[in-house]
N, C-alpha and C positions, 0 to 999 in steps of 0.2 A: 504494500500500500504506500503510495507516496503522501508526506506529510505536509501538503500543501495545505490544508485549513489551517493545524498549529502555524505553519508562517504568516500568514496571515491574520491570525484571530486578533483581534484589537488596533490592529492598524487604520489609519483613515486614509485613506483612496478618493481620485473620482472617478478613475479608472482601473480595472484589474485584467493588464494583457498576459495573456501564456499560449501556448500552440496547441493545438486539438487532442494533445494529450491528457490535458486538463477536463475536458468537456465532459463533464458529469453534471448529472442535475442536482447531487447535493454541494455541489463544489459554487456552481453557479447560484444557489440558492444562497449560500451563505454569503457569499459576494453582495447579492441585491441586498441580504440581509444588514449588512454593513453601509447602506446610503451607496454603491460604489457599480459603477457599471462593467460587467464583463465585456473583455474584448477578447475574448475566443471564438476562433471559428470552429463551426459545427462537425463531428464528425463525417462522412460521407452515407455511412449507415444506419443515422440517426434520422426518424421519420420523419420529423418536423426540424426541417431546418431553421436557425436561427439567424437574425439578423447581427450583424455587426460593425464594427466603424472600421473599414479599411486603411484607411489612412493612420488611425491611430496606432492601427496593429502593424503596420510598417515600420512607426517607430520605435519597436520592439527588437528592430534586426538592427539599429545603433547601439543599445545596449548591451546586445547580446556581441557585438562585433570587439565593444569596451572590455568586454571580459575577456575577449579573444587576446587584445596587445597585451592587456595584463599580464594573462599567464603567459608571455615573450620573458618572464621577470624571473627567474628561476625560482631564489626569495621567495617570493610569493605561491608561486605555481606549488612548491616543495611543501608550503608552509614552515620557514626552515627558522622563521622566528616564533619562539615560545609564550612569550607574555603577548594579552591583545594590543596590550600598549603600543608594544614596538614594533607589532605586525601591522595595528593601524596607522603608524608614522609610516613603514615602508611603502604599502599602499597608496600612501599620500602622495609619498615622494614620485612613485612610480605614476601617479596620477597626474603629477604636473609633467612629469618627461615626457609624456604621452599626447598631454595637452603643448607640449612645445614644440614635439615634433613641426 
């Protein structure tokens, strides 16, 4: 089972994008249940397909692209710092080298 409600549980959203692996109806229920719009597309085999915001779910392949240069970072990628402290400084740092490119 993937633990994607505990990630989410008490966050506020206006949006909650993921990819059609997500696409359950208790997953998307708990979503609306949170004031927060799904932006999952439907499965293919699902009978009632759902509507959703194309555009927003596009910019889902930017973040998903950010985590890509990230793990470029060995550091990071390894998890090779121990305290979150210092994991979240390298992060940081790794976040503006990324942004400076």
């Amino acid at each position: 089972s993937v633990p994607a409600p505990e990630l989410i549980q008490g966050l506020q959203a206006e949006f909650v994008a993921a990819d059609k692996a997500y696409d359950c109806n208790s997953f998307i229920s708990l979503i609306i249940g949170q004031n927060a719009k799904p932006v999952i597309p439907p499965k293919k085999n699902r009978r009632n397909q759902r509507k959703y915001d194309k555009h927003i779910y596009k910019e889902r392949h930017l973040v998903e692209c950010f985590f890509c240069k990230l793990k470029e970072f060995r550091r990071i990628a390894t998890r090779y710092e121990k305290l979150q402290m210092t994991f979240l400084a390298m992060v940081t740092i790794a976040s503006c080298l990324i942004w400076l490119r």
